[in-house]
N, C-alpha and C positions, 0 to 999 in steps of 0.2 A: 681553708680546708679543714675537714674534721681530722681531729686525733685521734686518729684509730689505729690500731696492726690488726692486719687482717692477715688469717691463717687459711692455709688449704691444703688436703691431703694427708698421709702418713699409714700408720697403721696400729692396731690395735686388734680387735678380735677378729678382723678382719682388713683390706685395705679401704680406705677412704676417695671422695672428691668433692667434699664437702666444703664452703667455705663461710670461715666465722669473722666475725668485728671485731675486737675490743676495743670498746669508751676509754681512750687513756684520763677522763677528766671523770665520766659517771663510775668507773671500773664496772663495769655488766659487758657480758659477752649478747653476741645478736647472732641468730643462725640468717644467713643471706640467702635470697631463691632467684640465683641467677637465671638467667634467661640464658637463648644459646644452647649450641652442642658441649655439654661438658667433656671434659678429659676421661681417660678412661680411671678408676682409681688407681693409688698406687701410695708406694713410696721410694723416699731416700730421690724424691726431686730437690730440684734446688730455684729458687728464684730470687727477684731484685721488686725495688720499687722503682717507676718509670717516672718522675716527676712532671715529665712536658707532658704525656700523655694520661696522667693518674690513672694508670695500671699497675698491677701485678704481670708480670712475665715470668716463666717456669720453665725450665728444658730439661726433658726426661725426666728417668723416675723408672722402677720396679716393679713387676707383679708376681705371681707365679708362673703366666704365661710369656716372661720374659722380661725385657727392657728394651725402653722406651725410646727413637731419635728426635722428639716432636716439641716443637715451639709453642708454651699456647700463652696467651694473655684474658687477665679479667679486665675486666674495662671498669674499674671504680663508681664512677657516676652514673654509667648507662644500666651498671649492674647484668651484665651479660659478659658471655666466651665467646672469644675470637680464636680462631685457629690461623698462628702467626709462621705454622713451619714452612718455610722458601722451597723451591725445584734448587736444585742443583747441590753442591757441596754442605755438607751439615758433618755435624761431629759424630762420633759413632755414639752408637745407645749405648747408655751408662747408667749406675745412679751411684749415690755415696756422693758426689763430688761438691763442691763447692760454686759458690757464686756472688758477684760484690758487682756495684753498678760502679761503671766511669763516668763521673761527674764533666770531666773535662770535654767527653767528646761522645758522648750520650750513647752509653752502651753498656748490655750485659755482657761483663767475662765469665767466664767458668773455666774451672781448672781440676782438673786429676777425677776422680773416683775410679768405681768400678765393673769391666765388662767379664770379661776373662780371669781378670787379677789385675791390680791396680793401675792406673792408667794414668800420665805424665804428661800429658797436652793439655793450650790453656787457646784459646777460641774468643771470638769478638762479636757479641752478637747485634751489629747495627738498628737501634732502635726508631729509628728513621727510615730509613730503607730495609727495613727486613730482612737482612744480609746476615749471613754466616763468613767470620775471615778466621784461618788459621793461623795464629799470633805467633807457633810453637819453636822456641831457637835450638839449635843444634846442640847444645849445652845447656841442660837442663836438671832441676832436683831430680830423685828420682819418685816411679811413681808411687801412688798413696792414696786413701779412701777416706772420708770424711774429714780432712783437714779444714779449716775457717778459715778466710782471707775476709780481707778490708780494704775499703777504697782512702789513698792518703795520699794527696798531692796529686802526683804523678803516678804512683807506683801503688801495686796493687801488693800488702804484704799478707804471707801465708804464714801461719802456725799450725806446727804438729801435724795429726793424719796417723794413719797405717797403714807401713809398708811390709814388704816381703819380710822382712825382718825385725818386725811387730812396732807397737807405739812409738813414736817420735816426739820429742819437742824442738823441733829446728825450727827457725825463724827464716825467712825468707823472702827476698825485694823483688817484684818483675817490674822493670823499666818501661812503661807504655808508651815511651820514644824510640828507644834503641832496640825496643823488645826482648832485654839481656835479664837473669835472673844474677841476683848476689844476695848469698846465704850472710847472713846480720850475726853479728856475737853480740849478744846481749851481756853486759855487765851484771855482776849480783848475781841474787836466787834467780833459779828460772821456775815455771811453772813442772812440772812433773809430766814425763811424755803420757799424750791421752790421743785421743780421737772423738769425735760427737761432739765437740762442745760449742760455744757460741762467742761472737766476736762481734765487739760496735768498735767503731773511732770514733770520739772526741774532739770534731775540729779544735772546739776554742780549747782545748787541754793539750792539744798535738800529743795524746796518748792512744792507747789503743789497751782495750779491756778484754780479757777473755772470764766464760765461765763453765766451770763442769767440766763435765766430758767423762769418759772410759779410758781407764787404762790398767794399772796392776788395779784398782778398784773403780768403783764409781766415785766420782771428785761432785763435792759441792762447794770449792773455793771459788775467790773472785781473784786476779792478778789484772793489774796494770802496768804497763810497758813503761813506763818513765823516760828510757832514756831514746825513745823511736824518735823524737824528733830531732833529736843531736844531730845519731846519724841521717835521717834521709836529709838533713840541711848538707852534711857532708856528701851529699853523691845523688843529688835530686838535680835535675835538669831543670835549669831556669825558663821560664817562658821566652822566648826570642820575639817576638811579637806584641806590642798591646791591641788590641781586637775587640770589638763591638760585635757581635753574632747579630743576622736576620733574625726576627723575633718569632716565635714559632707559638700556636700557626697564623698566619698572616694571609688574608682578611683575619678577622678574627671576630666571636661575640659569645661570653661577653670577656674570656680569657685571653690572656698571652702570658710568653716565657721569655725573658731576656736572657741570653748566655755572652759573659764577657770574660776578656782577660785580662789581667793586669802583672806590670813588673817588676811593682816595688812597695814596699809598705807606705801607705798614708792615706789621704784622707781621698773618698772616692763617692762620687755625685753622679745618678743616673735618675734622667728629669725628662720629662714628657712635657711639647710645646704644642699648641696650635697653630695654624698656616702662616698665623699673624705675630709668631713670637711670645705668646703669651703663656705661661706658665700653668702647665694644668694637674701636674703631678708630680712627686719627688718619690723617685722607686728607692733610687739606696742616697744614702748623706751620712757616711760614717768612715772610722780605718777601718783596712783590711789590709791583709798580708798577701805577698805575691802568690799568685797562681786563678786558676780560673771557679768564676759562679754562675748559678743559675738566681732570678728574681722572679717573682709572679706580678703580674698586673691586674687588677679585677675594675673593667673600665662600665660597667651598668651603670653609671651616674654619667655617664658621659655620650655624648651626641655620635650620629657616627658622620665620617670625614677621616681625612688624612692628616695624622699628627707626626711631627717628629720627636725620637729620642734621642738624649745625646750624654754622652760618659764622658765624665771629666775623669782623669787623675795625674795631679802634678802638672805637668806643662802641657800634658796630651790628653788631644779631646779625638771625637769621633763620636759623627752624627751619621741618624738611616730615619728612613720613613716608613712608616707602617699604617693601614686602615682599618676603621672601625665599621663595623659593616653590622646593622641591624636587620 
């Protein structure tokens, strides 16, 4: 796949719906001329990358003529918008808020911004079934407008935002098992309370970066979390299961996605056979640490027929079939 981030929307002399590339390897931006009904412009959306699907998804977003309830996705390769918003239950229109993809169970969350005055509910957005769930526990932060969150393990953690009672820098865990929030004390400096800024995770560092933001000023620092993975080992829910996921999508040409889980660190082998036992590919042959992945398969050099995959780790295996369909 290309290394690109691709941007869309905001605002400037005006609102936008424009969407740009960046070459992370040429560094050159590319203006893109999607196809498709575009969204209406706007800002203060928020969206994910889709990895099984290689889209962009987006929900809501601002204009002068109000805010937005609507679901939409770029489609990456087809280079065209789809309009993804479901009938039935959806969040209310908002913008400011935040949003982080579940790796584990292939979905957009979003959490807080702003309709009224800041807004405290956090939503699931099934990227599979084009499903809206309300995640939101009885016991919750309170609410907050451009806070950042990040996808880690299991738990989706939030920084800062503004609330009623101006900038925060709270740290913040939502349990995407138990659906429970617990506020993190961070040891040491902390970052300085902001809003607007930007946030990645680090698997292989189990850190978690913020940068910028608003608050008594505009901030151009960078902070690192250090000590995030202490705690969420201390209060992170183990996988109970090891699991081989259907391979999506299935037929397939010339792509697939495997999503599996594992329950313990060590060495983890995920290998494609032919009918006849024969060894036709080796997706993953490395360590990893407990919790769930996504792999890519790019099978064009390959015939179509019925192959099996099969995940080794430690004493547990678990095999599925899947078709190549030209």
């Amino acid at each position: 796949p290309a290394r690109r981030m691709i941007i869309w929307s905001g605002q400037g002399s005006g609102f936008y719906n424009d969407v740009w590339a960046f070459d992370l390897s040429l560094h050159a931006w590319q203006k893109m001329a999607p196809s498709g009904i575009p969204p209406t412009p706007r800002y203060g959306s928020a969206s994910v990358f889709d990895p099984l699907n290689r889209r962009m998804v987006m929900f809501s977003g601002f204009t002068d003529s109000g805010r937005y309830d609507d679901t939409q996705g770029y489609d990456i390769a087809a280079n065209t918008w789809v309009d993804l918003t479901p009938a039935g239950t959806n969040p209310l229109a908002r913008c400011l808020h935040t949003a982080s993809y579940d790796g584990g169970r292939h979905r957009m969350i979003i959490y807080a911004g702003q309709r009224t005055g800041p807004l405290n509910d956090i939503w699931a957005f099934d990227l599979t079934s084009n499903t809206w769930e309300d995640l939101t526990p009885a016991s919750k932060p309170s609410g907050r407008i451009f806070p950042t969150s990040v996808y880690a393990g299991n738990k989706i953690i939030i920084f800062g935002g503004s609330t009623n009672s101006g900038s925060v820098n709270e740290l913040w865990s939502f349990d995407l098992t138990d659906t429970s929030w617990e506020m993190i004390n961070a040891s040491g400096m902390s970052p300085a309370p902001r809003h607007s800024h930007a946030a990645i995770f680090v698997e292989q560092e189990n850190a978690m970066y913020i940068f910028g933001g608003t608050g008594d000023t505009a901030y151009n620092d960078v902070w690192k979390l250090t000590g995030l993975p202490t705690g969420l080992r201390e209060f992170e829910s183990i996988p109970v299961k090891f699991e081989l996921y259907q391979n999506f999508p299935n037929p397939f040409n010339p792509m697939t996605h495997f999503g599996f889980r594992i329950l313990d660190f060590g060495l983890v082998r995920l290998r494609v056979y032919d009918v006849l036992g024969r060894e036709v590919e080796t997706i993953v042959n490395e360590e990893l640490s407990a919790g769930e992945y996504i792999r890519t398969w790019d099978a064009r050099q390959t015939a179509s027929g019925v192959y099996v995959y099969r995940l080794q780790s430690g004493n547990s295996t678990v095999t599925r079939r899947m078709m190549v369909l030209r």
